[in-house]
C-alpha positions in Angstrom: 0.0 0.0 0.0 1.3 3.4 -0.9 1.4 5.9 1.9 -0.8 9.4 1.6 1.4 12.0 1.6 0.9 15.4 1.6 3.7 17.9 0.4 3.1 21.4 1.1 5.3 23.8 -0.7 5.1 27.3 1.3 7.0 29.3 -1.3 8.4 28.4 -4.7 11.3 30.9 -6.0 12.0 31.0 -10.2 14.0 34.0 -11.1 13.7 35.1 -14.9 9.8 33.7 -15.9 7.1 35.9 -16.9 4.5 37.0 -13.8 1.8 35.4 -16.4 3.5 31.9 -16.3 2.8 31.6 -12.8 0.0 29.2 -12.8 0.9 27.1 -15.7 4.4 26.7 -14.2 2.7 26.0 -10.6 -0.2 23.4 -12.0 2.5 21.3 -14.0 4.8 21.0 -11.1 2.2 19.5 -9.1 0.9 17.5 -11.6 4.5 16.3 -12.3 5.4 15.6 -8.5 2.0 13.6 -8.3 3.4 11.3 -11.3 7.0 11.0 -10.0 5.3 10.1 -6.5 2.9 7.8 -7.9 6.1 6.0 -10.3 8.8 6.0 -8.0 7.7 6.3 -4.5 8.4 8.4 -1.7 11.9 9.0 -0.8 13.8 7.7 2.4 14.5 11.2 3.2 10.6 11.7 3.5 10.6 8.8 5.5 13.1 10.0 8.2 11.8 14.0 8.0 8.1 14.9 8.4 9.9 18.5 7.6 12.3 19.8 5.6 13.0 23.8 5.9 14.6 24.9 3.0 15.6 22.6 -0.6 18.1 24.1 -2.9 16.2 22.4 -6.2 19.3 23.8 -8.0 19.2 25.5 -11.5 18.8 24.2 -14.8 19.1 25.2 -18.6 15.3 26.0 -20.4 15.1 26.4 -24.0 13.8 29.6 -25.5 10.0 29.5 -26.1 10.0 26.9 -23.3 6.0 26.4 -22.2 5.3 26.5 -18.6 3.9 23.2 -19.1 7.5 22.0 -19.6 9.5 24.6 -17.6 6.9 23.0 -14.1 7.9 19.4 -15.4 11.6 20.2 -15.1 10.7 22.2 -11.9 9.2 19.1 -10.3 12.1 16.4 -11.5 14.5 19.3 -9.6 12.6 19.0 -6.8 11.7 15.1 -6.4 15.9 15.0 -7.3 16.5 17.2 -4.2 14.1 15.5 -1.9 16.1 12.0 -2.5 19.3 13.3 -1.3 
C-alpha cells in the first residue's frame, strides 16, 4: 500500500519567468510531482523528516520558447531529485 502523503510547498522561487506563467508553471509541477510520487515512491528522506526547511532544487538550462507546461515538469524532477538526497 502506498502511503498518503501530503507535500506542502510554502514558497516556490523562479527567477527570470514571466509573472503570467505563474499558474501554468505552478499546475504542471504539481501534476508532475503527483506522477514521480505515484512512479517512483516516496523518498527515504521523507521517511526519516516529516519536515524539511529549506531545498536548494538547484538550477537548470530551459530552452527559449519553453511552455510553462515543460518549464513545471523540469521544476518538479529538480525538486523530487533534491528530496532524495
Amino acid at each position: 500500500m502506498t502511503p498518503d502523503i501530503e507535500l506542502d510547498i510554502d514558497e516556490l522561487v523562479l527567477h527570470g519567468f514571466a509573472p503570467g506563467d505563474r499558474a501554468g508553471i505552478a499546475g504542471a509541477v504539481q501534476s508532475e510531482l503527483a506522477r514521480l510520487f505515484a512512479e517512483h515512491g516516496v523518498p527515504a528522506r521523507l521517511n526519516t523528516s516529516s519536515m524539511i526547511p529549506h531545498l536548494d532544487g538547484g538550477s537548470f538550462p530551459v530552452a527559449a520558447g519553453a511552455s510553462p507546461a515543460g518549464i513545471g515538469a523540469q521544476v518538479a524532477r529538480m525538486v523530487y531529485g533534491g528530496l532524495g538526497q
